[in-house]
MMTF fields as JSON, N, C-alpha, C and O atoms, coordinates in Angstrom:
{
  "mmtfVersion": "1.0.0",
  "mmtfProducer": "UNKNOWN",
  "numBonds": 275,
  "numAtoms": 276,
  "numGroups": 69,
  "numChains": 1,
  "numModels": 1,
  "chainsPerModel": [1],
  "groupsPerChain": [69],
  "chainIdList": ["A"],
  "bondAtomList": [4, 2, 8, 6, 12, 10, 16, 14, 20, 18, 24, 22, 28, 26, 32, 30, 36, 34, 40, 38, 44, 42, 48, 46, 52, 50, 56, 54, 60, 58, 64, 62, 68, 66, 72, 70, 76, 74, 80, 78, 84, 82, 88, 86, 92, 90, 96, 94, 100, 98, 104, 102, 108, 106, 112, 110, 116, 114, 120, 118, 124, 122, 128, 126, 132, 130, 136, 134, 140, 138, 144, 142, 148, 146, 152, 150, 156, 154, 160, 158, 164, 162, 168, 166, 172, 170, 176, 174, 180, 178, 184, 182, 188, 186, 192, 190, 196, 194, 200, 198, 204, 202, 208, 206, 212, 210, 216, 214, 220, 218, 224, 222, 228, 226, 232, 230, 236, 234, 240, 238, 244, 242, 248, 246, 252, 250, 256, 254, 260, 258, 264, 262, 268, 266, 272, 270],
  "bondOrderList": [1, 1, 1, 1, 1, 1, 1, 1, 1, 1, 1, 1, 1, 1, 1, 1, 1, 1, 1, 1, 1, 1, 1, 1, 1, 1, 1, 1, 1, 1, 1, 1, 1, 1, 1, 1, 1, 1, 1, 1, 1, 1, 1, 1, 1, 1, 1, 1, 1, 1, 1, 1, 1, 1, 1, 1, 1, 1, 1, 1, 1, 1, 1, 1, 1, 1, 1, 1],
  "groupList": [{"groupName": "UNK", "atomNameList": ["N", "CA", "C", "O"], "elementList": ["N", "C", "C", "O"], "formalChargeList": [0, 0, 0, 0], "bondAtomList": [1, 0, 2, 1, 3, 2], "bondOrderList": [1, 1, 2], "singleLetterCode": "X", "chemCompType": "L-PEPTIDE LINKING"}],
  "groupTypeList": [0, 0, 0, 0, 0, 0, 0, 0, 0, 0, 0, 0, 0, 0, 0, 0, 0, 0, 0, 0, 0, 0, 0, 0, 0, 0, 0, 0, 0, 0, 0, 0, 0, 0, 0, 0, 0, 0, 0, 0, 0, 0, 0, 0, 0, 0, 0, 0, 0, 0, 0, 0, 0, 0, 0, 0, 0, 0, 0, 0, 0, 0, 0, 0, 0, 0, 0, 0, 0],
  "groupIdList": [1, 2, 3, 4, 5, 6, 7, 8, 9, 10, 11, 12, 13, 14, 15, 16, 17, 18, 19, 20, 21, 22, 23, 24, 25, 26, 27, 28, 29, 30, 31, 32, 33, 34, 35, 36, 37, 38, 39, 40, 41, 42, 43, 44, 45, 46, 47, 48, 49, 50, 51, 52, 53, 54, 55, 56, 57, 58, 59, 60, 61, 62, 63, 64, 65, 66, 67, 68, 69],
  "secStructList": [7, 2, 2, 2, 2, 2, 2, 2, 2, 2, 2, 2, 2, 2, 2, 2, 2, 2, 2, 2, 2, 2, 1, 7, 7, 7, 7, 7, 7, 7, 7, 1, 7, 7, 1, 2, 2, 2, 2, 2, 2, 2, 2, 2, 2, 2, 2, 2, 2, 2, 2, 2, 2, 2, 2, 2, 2, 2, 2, 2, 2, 6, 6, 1, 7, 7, 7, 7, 7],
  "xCoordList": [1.333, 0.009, -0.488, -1.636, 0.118, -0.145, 0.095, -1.106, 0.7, 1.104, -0.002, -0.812, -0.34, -1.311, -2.852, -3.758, -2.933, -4.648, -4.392, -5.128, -3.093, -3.347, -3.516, -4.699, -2.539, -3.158, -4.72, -5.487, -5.074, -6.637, -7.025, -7.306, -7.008, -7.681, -7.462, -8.434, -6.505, -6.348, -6.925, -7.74, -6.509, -7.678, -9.164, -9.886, -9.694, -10.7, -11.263, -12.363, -10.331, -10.912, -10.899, -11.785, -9.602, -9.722, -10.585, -11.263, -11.157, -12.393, -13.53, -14.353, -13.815, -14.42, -14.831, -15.922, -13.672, -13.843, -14.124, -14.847, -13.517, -13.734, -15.382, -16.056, -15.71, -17.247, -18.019, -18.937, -18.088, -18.374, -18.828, -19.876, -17.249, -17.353, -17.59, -17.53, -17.913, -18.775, -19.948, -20.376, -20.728, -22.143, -22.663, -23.864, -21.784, -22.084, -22.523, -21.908, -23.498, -24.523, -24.382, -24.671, -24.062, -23.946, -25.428, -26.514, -25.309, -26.701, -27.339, -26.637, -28.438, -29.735, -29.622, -29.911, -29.41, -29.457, -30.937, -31.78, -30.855, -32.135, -32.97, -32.508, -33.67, -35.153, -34.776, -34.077, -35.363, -35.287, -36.312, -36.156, -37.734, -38.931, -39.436, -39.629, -39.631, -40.635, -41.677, -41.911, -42.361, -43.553, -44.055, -45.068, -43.592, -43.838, -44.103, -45.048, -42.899, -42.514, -43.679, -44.41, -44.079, -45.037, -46.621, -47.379, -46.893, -48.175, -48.156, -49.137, -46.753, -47.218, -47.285, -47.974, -46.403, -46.76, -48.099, -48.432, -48.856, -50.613, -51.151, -52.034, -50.946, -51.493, -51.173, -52.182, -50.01, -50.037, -50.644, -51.295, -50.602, -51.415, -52.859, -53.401, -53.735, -54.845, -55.441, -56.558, -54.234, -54.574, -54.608, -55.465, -53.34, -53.859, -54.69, -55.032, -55.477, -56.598, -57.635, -58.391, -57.735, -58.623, -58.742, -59.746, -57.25, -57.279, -57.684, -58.452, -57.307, -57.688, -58.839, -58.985, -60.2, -61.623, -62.07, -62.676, -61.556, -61.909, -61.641, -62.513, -60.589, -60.664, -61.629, -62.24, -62.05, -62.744, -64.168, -64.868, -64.604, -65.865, -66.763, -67.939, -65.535, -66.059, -66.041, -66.341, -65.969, -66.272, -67.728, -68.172, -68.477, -69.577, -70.834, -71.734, -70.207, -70.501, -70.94, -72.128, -69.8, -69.786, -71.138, -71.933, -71.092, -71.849, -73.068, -73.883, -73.553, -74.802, -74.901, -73.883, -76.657, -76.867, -76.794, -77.322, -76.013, -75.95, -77.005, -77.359, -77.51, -79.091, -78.544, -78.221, -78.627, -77.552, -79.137, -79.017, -80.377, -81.339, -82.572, -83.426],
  "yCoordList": [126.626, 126.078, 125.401, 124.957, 125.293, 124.858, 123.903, 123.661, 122.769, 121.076, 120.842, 120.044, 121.489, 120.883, 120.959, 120.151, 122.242, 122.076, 120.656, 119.772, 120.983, 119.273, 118.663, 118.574, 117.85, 116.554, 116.662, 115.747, 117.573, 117.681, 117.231, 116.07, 118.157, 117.688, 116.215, 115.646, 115.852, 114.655, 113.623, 112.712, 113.88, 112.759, 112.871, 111.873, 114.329, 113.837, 113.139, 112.661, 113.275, 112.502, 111.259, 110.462, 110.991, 109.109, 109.039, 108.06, 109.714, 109.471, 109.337, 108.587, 110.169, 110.006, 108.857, 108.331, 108.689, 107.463, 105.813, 104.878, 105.862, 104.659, 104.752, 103.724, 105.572, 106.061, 105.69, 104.958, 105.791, 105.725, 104.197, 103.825, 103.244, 101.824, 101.414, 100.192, 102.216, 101.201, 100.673, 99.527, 102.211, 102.241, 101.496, 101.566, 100.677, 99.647, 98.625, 97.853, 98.375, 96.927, 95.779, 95.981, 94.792, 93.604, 93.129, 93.125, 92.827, 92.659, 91.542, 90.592, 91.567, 90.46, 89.022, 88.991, 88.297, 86.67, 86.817, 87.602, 85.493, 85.138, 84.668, 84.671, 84.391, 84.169, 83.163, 83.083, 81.742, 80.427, 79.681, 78.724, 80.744, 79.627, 81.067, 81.994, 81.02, 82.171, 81.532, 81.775, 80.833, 80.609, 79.851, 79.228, 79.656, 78.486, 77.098, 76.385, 76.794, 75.584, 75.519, 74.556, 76.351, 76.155, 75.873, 75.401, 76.302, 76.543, 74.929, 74.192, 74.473, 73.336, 72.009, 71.009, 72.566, 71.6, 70.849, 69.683, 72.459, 72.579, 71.926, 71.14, 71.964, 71.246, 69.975, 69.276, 69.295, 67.562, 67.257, 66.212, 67.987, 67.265, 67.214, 66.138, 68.395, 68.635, 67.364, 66.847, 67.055, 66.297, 64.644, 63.782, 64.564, 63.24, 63.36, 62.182, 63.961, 64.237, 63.752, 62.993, 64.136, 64.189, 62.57, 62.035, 62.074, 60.216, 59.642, 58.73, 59.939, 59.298, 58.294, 57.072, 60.313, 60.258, 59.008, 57.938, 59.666, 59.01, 57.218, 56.416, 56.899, 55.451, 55.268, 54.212, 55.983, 55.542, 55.37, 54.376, 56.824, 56.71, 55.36, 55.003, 54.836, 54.429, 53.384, 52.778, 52.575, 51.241, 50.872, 49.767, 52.486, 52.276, 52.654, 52.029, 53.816, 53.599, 52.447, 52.211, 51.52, 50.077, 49.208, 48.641, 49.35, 48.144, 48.458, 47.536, 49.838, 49.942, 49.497, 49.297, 49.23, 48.614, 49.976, 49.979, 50.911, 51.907, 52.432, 52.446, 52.903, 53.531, 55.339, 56.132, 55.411, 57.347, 57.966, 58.858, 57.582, 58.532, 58.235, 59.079],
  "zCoordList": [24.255, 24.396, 23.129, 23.151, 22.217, 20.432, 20.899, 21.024, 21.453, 21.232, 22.017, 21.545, 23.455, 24.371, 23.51, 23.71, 22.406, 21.708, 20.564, 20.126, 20.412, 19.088, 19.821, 20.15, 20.568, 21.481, 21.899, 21.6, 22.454, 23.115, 21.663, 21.362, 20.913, 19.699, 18.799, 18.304, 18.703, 18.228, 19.664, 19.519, 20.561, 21.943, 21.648, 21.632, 21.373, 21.256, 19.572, 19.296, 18.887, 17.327, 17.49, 17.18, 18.126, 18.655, 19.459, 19.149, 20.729, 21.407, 20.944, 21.469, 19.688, 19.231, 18.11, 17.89, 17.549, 16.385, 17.524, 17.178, 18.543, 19.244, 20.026, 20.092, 20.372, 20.51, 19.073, 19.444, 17.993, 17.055, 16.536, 16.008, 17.01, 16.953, 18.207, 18.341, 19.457, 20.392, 19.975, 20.114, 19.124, 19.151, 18.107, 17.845, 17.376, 16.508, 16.762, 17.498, 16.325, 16.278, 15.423, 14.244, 15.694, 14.795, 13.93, 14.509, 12.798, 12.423, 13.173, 13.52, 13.415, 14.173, 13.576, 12.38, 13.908, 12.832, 12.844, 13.278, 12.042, 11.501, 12.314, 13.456, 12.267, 13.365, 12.926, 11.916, 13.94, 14.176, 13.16, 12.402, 13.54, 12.616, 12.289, 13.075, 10.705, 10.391, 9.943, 8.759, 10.432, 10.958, 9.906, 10.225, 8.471, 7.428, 7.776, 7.438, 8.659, 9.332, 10.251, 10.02, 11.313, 11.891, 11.758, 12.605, 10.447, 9.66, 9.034, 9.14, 8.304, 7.892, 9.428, 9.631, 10.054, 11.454, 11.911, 12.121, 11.971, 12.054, 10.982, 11.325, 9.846, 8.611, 8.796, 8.879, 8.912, 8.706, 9.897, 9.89, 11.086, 12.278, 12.082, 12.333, 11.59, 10.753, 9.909, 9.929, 9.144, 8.121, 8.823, 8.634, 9.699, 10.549, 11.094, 11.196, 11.658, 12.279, 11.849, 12.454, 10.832, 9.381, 8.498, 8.028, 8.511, 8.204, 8.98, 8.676, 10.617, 11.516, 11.546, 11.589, 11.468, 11.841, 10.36, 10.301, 9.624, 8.383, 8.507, 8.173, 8.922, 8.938, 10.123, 9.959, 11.413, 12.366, 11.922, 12.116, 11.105, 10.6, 9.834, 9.901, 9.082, 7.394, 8.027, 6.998, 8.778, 9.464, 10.094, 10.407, 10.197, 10.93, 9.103, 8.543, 8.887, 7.45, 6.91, 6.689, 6.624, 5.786, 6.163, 5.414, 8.084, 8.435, 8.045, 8.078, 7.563, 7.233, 5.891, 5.229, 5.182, 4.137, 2.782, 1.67, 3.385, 2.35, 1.769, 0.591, 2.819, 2.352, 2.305, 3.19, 1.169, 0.765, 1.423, 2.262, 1.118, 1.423, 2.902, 3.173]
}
């Protein structure tokens, strides 16, 4: 009965070591956008936004006789 407990026992150490490397996880890649990219997205559209009004404004501005008060 000594050869049949090694084998059991050595089956289950390899059962076990291959159990061991199932439960292994590959690390996560990197996220696509951490959100830098997205923040400045919002900002240059912001900022065209912002030239836009500004060239639309200053035309109605001009036609006046520039009275500040």
């Amino acid at each position: 009965m000594a050869p049949v407990s090694r084998a059991f026992a050595l089956a289950a150490a390899v059962v076990a070591m291959v159990a061991t490397l199932a439960n292994a996880q590959a690390p996560a890649p990197p996220p696509t956008s951490d959100g830098t990219s997205v923040d400045q997205g919002i900002a240059y559209v912001l900022m065209f936004v912002a030239l836009a009004l500004t060239y639309l404004i200053h035309p109605l501005d001009a036609s006046s006789a520039y009275k500040l008060f």
